[in-house]
N, CA, C and O atoms as CSV, one atom per row, in Angstrom:
chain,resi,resn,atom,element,x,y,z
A,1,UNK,N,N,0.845,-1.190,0.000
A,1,UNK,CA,C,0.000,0.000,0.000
A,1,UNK,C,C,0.882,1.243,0.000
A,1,UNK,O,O,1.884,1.200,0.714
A,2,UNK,N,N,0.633,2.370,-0.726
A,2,UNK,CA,C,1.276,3.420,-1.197
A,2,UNK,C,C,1.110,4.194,0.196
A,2,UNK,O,O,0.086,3.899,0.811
A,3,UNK,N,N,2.040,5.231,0.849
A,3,UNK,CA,C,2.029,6.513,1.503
A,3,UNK,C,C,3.194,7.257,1.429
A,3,UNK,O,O,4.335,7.184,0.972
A,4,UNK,N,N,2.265,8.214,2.233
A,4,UNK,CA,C,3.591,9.313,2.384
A,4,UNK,C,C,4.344,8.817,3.822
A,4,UNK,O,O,3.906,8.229,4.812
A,5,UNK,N,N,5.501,9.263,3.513
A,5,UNK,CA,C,6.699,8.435,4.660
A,5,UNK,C,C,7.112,9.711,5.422
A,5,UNK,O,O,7.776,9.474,6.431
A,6,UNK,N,N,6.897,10.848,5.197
A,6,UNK,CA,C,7.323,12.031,5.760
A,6,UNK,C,C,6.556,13.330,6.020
A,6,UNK,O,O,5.691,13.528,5.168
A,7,UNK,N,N,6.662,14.478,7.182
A,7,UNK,CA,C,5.562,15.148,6.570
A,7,UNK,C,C,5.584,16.335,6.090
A,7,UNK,O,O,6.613,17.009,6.111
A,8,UNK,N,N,4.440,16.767,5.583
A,8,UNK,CA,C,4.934,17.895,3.959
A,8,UNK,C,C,4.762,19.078,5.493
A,8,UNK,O,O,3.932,19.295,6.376
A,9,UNK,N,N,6.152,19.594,5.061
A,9,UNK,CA,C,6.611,20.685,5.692
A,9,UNK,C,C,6.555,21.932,4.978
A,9,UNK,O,O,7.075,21.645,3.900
A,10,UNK,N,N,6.199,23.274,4.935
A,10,UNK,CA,C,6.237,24.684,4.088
A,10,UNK,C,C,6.791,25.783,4.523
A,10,UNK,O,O,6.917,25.969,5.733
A,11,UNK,N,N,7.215,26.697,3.596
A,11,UNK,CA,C,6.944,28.042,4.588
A,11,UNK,C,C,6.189,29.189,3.486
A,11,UNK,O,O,6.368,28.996,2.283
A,12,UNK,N,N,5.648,29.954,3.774
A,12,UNK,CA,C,4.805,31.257,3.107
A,12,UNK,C,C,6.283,32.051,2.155
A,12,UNK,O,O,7.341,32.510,2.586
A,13,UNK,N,N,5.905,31.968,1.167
A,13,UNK,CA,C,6.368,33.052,0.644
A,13,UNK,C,C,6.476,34.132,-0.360
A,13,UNK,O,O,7.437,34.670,-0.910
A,14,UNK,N,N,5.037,34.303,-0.436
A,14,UNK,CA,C,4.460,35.004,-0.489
A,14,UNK,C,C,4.556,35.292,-2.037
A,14,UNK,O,O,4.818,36.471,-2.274
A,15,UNK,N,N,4.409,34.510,-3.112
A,15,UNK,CA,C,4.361,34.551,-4.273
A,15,UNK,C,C,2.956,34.757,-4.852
A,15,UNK,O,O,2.021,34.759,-4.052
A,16,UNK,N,N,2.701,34.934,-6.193
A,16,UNK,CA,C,1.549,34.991,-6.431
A,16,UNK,C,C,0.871,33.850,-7.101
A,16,UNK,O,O,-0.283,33.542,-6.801
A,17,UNK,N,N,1.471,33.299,-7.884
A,17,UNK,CA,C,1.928,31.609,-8.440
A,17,UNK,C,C,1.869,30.704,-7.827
A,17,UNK,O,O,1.188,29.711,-8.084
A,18,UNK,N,N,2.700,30.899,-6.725
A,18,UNK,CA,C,3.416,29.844,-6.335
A,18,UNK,C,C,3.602,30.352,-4.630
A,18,UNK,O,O,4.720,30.707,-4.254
A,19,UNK,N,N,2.612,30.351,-3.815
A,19,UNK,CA,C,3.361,31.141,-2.614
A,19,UNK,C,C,3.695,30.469,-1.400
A,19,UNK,O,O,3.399,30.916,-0.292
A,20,UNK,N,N,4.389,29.259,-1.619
A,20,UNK,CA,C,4.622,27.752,-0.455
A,20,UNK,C,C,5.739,27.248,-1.300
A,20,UNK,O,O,5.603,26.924,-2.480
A,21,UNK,N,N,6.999,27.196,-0.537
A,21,UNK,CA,C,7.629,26.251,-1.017
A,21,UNK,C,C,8.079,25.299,0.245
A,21,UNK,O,O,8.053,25.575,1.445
A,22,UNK,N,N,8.464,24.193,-0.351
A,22,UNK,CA,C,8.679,22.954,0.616
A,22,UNK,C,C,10.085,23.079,1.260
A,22,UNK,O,O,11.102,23.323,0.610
A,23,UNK,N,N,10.051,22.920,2.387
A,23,UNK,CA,C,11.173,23.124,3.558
A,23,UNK,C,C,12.090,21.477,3.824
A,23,UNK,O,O,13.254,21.443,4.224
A,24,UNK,N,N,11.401,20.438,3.555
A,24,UNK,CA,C,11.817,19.524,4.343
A,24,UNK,C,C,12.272,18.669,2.629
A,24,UNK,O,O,12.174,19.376,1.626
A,25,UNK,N,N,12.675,17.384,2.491
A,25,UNK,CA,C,12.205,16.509,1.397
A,25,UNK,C,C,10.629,16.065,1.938
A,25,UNK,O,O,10.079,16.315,3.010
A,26,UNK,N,N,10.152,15.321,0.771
A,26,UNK,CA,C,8.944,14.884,1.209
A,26,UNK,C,C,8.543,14.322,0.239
A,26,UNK,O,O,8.241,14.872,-0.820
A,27,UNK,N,N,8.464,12.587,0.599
A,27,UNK,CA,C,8.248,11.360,0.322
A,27,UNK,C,C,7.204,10.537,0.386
A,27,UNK,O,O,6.785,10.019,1.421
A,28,UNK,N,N,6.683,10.369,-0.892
A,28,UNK,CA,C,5.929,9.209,-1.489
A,28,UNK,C,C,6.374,8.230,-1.781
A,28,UNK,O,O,7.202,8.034,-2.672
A,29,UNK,N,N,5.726,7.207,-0.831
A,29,UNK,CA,C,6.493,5.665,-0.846
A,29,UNK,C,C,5.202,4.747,-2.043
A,29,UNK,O,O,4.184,4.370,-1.463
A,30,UNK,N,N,5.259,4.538,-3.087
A,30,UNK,CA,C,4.181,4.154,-4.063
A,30,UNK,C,C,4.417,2.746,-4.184
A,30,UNK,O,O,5.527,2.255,-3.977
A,31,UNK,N,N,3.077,1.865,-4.621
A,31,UNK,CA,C,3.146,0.395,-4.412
A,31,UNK,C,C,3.203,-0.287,-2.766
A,31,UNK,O,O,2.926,0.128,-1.641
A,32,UNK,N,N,3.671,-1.423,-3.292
A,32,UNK,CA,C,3.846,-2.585,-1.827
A,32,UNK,C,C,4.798,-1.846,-0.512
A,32,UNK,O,O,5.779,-1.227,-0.924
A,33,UNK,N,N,4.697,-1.851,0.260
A,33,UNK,CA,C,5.788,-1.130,1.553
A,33,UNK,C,C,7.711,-1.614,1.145
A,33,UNK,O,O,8.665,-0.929,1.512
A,34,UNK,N,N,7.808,-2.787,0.417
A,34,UNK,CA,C,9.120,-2.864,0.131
A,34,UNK,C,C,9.278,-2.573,-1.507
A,34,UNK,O,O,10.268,-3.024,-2.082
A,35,UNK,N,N,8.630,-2.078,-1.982
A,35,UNK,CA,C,8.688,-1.675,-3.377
A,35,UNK,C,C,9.910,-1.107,-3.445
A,35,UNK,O,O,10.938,-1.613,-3.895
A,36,UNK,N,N,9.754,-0.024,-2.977
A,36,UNK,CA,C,11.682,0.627,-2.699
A,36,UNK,C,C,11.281,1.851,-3.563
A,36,UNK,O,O,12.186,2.681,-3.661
A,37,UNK,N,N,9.931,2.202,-4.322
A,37,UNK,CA,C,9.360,3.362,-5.362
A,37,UNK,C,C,9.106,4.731,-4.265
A,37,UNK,O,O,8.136,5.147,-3.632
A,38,UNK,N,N,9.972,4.990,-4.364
A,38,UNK,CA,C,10.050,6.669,-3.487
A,38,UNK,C,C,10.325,7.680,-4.623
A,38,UNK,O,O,11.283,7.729,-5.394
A,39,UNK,N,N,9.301,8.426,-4.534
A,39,UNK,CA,C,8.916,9.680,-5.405
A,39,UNK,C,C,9.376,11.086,-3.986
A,39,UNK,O,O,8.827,11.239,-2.895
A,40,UNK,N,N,10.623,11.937,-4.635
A,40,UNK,CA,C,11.064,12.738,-3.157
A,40,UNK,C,C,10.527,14.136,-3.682
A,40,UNK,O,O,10.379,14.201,-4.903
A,41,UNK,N,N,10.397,14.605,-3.374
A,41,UNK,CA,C,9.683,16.227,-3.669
A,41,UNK,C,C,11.327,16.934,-3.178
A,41,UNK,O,O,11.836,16.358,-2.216
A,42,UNK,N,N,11.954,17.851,-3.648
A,42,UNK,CA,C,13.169,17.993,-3.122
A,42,UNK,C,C,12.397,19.775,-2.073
A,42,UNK,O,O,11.412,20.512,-2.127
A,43,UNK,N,N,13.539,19.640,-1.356
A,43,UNK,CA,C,13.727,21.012,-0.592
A,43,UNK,C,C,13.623,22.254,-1.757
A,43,UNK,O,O,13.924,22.072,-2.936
A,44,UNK,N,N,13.078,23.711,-1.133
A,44,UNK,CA,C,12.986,24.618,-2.380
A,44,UNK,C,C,11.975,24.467,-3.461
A,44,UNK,O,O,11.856,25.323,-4.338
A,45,UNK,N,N,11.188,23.310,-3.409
A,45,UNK,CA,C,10.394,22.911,-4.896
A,45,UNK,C,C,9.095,24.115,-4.535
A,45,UNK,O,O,8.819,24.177,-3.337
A,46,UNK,N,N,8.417,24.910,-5.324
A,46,UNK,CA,C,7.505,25.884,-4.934
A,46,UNK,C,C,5.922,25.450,-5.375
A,46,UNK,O,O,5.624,25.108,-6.519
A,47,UNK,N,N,5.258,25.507,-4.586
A,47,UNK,CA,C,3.793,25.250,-5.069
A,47,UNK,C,C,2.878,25.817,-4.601
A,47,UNK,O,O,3.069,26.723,-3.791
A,48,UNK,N,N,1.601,25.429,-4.993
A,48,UNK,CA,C,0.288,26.566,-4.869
A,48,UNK,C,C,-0.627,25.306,-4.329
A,48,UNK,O,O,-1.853,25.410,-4.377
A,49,UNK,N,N,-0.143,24.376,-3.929
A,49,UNK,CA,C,-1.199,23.314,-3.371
A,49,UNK,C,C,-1.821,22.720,-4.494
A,49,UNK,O,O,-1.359,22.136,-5.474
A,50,UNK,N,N,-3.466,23.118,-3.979
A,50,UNK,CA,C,-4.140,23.028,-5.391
A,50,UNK,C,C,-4.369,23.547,-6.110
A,50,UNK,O,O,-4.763,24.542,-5.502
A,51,UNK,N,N,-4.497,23.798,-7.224
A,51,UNK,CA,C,-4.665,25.157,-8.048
A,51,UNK,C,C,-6.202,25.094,-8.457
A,51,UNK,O,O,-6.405,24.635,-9.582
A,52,UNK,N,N,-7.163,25.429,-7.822
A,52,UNK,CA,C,-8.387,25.644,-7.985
A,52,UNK,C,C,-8.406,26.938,-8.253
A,52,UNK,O,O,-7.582,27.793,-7.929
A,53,UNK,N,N,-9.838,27.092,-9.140
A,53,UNK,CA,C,-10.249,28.657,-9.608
A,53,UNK,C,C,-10.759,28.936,-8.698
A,53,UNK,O,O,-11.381,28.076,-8.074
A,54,UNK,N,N,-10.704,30.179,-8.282
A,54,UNK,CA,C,-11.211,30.686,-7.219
A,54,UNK,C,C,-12.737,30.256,-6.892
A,54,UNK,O,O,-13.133,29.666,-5.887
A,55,UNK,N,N,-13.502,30.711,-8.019
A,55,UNK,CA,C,-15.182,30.434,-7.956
A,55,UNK,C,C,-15.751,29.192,-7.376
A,55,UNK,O,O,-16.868,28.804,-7.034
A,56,UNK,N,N,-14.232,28.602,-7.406
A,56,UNK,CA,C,-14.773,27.045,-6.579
A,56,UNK,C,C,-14.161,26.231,-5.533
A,56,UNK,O,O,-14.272,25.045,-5.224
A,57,UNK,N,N,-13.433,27.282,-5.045
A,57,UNK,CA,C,-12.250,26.786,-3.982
A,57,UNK,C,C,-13.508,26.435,-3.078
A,57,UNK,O,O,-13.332,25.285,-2.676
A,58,UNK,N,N,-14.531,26.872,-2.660
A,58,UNK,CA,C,-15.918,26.727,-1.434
A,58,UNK,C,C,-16.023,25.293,-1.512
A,58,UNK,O,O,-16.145,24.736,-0.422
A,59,UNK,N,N,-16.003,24.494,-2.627
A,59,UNK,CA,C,-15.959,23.164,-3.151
A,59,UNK,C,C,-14.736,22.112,-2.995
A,59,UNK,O,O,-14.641,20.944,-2.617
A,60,UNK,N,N,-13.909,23.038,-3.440
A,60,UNK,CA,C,-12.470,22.256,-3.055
A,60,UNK,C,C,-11.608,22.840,-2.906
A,60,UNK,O,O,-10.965,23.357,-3.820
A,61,UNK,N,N,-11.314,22.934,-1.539
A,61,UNK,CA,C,-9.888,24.236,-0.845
A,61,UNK,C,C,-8.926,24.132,-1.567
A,61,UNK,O,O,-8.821,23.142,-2.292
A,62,UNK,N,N,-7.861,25.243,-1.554
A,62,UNK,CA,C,-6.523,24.971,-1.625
A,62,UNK,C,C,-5.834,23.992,-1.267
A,62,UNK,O,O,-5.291,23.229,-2.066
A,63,UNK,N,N,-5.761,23.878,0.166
A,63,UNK,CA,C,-5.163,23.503,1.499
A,63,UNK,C,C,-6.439,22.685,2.360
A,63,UNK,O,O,-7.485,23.217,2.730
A,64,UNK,N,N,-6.100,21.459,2.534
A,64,UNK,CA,C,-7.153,20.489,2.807
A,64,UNK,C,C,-6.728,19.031,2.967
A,64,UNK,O,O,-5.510,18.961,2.805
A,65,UNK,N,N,-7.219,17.960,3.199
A,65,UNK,CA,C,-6.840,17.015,3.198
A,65,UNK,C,C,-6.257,16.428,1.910
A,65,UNK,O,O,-5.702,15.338,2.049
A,66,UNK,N,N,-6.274,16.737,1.192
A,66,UNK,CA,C,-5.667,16.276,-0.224
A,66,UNK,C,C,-4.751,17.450,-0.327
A,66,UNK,O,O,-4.512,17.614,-1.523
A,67,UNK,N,N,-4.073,18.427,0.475
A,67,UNK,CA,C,-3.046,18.820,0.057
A,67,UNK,C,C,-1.258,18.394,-0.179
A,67,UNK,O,O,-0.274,18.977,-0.635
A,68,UNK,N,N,-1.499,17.280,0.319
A,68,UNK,CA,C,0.072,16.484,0.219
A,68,UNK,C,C,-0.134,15.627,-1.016
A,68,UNK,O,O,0.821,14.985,-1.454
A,69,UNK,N,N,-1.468,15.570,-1.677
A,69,UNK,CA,C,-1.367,14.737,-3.095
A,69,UNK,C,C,-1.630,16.043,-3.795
A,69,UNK,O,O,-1.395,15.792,-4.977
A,70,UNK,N,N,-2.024,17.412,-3.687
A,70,UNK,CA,C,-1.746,18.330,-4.421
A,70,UNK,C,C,-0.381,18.583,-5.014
A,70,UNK,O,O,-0.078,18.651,-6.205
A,71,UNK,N,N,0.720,18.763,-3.469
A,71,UNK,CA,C,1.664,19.008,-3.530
A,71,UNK,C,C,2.545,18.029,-4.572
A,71,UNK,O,O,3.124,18.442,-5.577
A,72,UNK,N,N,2.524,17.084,-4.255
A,72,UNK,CA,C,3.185,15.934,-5.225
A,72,UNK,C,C,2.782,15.889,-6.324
A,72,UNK,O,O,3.466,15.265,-7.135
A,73,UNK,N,N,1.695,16.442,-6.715
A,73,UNK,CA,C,0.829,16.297,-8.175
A,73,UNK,C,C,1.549,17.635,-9.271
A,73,UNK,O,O,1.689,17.694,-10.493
A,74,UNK,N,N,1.806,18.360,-8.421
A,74,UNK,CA,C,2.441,19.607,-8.692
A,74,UNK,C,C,4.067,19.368,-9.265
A,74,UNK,O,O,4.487,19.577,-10.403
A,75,UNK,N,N,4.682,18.950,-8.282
A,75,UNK,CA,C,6.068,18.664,-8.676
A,75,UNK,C,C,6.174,17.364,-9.807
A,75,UNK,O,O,7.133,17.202,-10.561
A,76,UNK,N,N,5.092,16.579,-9.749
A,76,UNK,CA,C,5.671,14.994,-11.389
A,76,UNK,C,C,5.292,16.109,-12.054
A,76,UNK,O,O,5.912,15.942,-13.104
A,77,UNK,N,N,4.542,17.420,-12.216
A,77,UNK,CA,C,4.219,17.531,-13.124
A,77,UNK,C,C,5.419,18.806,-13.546
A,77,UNK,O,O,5.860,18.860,-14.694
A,78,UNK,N,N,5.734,19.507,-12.782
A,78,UNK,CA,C,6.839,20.274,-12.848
A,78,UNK,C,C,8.217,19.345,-13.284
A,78,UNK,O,O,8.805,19.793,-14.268
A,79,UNK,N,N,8.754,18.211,-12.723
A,79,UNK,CA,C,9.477,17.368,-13.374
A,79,UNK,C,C,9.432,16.555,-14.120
A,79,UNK,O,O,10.425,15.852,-14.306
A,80,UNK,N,N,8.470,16.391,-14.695
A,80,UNK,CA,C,7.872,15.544,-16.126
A,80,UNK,C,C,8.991,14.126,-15.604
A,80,UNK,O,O,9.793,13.703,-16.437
A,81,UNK,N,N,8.932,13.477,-14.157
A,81,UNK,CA,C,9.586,11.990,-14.161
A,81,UNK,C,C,8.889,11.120,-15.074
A,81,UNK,O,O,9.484,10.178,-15.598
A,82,UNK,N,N,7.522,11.391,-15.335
A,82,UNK,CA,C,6.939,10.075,-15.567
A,82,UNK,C,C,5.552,10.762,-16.650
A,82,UNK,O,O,5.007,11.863,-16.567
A,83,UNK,N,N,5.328,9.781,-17.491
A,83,UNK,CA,C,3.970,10.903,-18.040
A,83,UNK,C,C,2.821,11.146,-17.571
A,83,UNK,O,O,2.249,10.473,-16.714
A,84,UNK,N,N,2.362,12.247,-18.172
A,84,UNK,CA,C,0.741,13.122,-17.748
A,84,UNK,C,C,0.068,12.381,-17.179
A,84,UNK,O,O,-0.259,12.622,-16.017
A,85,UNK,N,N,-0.412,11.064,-17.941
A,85,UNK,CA,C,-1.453,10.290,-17.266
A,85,UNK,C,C,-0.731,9.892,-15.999
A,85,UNK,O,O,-1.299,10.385,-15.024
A,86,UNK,N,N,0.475,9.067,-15.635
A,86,UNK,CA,C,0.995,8.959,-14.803
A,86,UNK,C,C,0.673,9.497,-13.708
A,86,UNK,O,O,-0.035,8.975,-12.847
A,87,UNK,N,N,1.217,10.680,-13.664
A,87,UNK,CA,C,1.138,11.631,-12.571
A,87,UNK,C,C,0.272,11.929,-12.213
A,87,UNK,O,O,0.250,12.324,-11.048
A,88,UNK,N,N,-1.240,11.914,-13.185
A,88,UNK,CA,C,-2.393,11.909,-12.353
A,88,UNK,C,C,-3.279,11.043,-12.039
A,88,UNK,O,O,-4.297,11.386,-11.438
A,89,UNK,N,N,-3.045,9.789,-12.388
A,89,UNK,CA,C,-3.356,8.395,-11.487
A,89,UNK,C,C,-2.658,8.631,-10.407
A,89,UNK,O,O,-3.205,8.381,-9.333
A,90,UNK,N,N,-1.231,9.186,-10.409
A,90,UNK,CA,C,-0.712,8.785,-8.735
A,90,UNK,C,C,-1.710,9.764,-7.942
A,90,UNK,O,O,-2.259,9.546,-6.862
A,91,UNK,N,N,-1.766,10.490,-8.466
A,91,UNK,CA,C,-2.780,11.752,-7.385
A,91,UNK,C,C,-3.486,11.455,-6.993
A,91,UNK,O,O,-3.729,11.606,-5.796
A,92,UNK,N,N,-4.309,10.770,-7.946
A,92,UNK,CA,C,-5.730,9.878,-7.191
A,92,UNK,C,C,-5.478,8.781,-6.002
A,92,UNK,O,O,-5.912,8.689,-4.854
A,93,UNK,N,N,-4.594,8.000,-6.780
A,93,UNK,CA,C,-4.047,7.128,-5.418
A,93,UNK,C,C,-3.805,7.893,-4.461
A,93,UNK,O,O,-4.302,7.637,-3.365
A,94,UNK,N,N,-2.901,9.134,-4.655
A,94,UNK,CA,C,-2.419,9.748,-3.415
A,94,UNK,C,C,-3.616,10.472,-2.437
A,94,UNK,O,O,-3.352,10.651,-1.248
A,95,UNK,N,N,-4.895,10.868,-2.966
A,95,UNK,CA,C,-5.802,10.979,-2.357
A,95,UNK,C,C,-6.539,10.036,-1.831
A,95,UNK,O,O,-7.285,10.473,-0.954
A,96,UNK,N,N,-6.649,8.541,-2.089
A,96,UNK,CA,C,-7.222,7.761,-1.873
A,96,UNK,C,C,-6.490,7.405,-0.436
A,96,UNK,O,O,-7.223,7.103,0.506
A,97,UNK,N,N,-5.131,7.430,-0.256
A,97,UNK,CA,C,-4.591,6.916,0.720
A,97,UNK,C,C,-4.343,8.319,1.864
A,97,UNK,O,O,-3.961,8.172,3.025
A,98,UNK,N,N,-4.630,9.529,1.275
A,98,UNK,CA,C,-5.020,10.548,2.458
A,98,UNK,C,C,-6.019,10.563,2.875
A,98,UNK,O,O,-6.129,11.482,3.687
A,99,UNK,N,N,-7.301,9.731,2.699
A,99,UNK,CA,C,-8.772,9.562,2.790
A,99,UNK,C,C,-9.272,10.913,2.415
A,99,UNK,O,O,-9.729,11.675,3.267
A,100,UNK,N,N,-9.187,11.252,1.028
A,100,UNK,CA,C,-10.166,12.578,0.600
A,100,UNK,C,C,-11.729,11.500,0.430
A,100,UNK,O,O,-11.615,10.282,0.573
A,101,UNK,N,N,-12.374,11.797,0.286
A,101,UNK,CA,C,-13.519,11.406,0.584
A,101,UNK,C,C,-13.707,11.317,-1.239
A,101,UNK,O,O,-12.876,12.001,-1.837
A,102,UNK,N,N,-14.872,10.419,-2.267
A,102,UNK,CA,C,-14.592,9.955,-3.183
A,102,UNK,C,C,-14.632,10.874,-3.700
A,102,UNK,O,O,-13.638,11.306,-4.283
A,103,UNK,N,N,-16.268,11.785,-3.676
A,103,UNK,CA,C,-16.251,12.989,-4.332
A,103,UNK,C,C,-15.450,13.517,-4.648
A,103,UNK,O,O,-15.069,13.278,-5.793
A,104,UNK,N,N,-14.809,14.409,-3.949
A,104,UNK,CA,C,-13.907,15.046,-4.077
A,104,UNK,C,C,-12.698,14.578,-4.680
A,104,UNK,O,O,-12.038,15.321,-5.406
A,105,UNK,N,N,-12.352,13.376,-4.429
A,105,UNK,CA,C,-10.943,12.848,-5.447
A,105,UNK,C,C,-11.284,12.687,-6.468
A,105,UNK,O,O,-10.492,13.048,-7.340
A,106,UNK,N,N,-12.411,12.169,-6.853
A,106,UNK,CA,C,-12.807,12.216,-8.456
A,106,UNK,C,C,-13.100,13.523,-9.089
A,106,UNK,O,O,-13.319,13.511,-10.300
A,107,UNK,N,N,-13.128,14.362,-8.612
A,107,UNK,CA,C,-13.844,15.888,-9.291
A,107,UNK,C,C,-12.181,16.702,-9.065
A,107,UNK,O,O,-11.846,17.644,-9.784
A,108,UNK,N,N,-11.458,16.253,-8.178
A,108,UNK,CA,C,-9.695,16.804,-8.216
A,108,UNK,C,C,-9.473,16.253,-9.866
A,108,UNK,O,O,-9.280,16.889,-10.902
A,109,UNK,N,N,-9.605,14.675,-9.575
A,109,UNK,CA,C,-8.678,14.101,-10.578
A,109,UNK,C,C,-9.516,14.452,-12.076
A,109,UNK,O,O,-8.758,14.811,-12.977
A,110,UNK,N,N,-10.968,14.386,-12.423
A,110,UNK,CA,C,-11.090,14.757,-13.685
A,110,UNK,C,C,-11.041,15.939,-13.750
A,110,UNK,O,O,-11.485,16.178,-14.873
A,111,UNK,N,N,-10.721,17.121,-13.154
A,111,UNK,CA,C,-10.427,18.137,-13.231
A,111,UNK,C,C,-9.127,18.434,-14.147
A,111,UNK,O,O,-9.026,19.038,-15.215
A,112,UNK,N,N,-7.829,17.556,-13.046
A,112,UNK,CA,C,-6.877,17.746,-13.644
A,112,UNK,C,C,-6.685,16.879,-15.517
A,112,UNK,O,O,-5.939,17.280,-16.411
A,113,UNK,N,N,-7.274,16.127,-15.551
A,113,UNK,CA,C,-7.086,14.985,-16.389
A,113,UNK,C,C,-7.718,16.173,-17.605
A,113,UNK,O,O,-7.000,16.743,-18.427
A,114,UNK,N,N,-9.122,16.349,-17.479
A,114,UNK,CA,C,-9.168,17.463,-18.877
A,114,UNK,C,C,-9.410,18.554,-18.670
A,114,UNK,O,O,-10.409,19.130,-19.101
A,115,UNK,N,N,-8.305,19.186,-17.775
A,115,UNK,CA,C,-7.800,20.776,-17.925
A,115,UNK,C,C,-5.905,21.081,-17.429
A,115,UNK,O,O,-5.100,22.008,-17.346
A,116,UNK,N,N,-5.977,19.814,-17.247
A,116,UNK,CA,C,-4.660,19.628,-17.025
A,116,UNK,C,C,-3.386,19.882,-18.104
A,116,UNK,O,O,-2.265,20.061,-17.630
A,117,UNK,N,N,-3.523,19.889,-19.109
A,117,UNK,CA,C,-2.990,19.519,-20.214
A,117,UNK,C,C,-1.973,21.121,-20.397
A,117,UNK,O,O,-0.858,21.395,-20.840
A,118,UNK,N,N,-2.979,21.792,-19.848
A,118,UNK,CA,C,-2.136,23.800,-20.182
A,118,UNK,C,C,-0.712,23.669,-19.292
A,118,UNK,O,O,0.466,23.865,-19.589
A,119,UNK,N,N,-1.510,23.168,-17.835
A,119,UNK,CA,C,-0.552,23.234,-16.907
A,119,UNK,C,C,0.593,22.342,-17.021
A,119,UNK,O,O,1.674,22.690,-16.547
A,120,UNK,N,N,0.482,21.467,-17.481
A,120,UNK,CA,C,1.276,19.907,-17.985
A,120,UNK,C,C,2.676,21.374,-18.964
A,120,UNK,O,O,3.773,21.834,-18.646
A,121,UNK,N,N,1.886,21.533,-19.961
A,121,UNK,CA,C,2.956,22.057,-21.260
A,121,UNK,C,C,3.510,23.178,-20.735
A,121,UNK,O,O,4.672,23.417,-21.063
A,122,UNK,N,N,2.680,24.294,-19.630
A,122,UNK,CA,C,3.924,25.192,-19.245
A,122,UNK,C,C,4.337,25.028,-18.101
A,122,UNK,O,O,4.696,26.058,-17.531
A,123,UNK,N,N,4.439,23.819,-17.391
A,123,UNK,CA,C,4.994,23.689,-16.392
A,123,UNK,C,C,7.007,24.129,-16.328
A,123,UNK,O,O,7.948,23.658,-16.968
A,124,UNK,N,N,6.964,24.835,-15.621
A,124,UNK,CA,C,8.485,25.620,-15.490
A,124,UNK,C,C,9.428,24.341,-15.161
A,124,UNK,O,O,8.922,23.627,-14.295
A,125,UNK,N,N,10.548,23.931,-15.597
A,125,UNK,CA,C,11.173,23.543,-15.285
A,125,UNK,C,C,12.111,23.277,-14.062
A,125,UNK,O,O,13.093,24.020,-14.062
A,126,UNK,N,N,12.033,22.224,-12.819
A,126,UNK,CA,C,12.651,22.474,-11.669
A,126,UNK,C,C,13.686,21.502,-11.438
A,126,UNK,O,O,13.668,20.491,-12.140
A,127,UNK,N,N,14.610,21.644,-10.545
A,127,UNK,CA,C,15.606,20.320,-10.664
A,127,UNK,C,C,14.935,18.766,-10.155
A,127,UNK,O,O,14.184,18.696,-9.182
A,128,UNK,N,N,15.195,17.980,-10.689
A,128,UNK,CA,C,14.996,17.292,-10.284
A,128,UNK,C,C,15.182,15.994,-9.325
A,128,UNK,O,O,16.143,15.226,-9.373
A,129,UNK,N,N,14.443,15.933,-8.740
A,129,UNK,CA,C,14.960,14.496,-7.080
A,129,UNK,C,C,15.116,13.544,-7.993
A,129,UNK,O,O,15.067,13.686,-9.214
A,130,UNK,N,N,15.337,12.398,-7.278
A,130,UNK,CA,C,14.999,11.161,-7.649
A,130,UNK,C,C,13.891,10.148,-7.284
A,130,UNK,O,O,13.453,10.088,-6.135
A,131,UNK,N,N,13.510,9.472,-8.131
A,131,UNK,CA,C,12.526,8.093,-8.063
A,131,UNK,C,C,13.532,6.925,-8.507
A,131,UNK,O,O,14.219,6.588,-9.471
A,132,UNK,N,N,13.111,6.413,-6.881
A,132,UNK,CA,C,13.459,4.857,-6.681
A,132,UNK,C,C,12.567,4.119,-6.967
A,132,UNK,O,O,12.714,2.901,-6.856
């Protein structure tokens, strides 16, 4: 069973984009517990959580229980490790195993799946961790 092994640490800074970047590493352990598949979010990586339109954040926060599969959803996609679809099956998993409740992980994930595609192509380039 997939989790996170560490916990997503931030600090404010106050961007308009991007106004959280990650303080600590922070690790997604994906698959069986000895899989050895660690997805690391590195120190410095910057994110906006979730990127909801405003008109509907009332529906689905920024910052919420699915914000550590935001966060990670953010960076495969900023480091293109693995492809589009990829990265947003793991999200779903990664919400499934933060207990977002179904609704809501399904209306995250087809969200991202067909409107995702803008954010996918201008995603800025960041260094990249490694996947074990």
């Amino acid at each position: 069973m997939s989790s996170f092994t560490e916990p997503l640490i931030v600090e404010v800074i106050q961007k308009e984009r991007r106004p959280f970047r990650v303080v600590r590493p922070f690790v997604y352990a994906a698959g069986a517990p000895d899989s050895g598949h660690l997805l690391i979010v590195p120190p410095g990586f910057e994110t906006d959580f979730a990127s909801v339109p405003f008109g509907f954040r009332w529906l689905v926060p920024i910052v919420g229980r699915h914000g550590k599969a935001a966060v990670l959803h953010d960076w495969l996609y900023a480091s293109k490790l693995m492809p589009r679809r990829m990265a947003d099956d793991l999200f779903l998993e990664a919400m499934t195993v933060l207990g977002v409740r179904p609704w809501r992980r399904y209306l995250a994930y087809w969200s991202v799946r067909l409107f995702g595609r803008r954010a996918w192509c201008k995603a800025e380039p960041v260094r990249k961790s490694r996947i074990h």
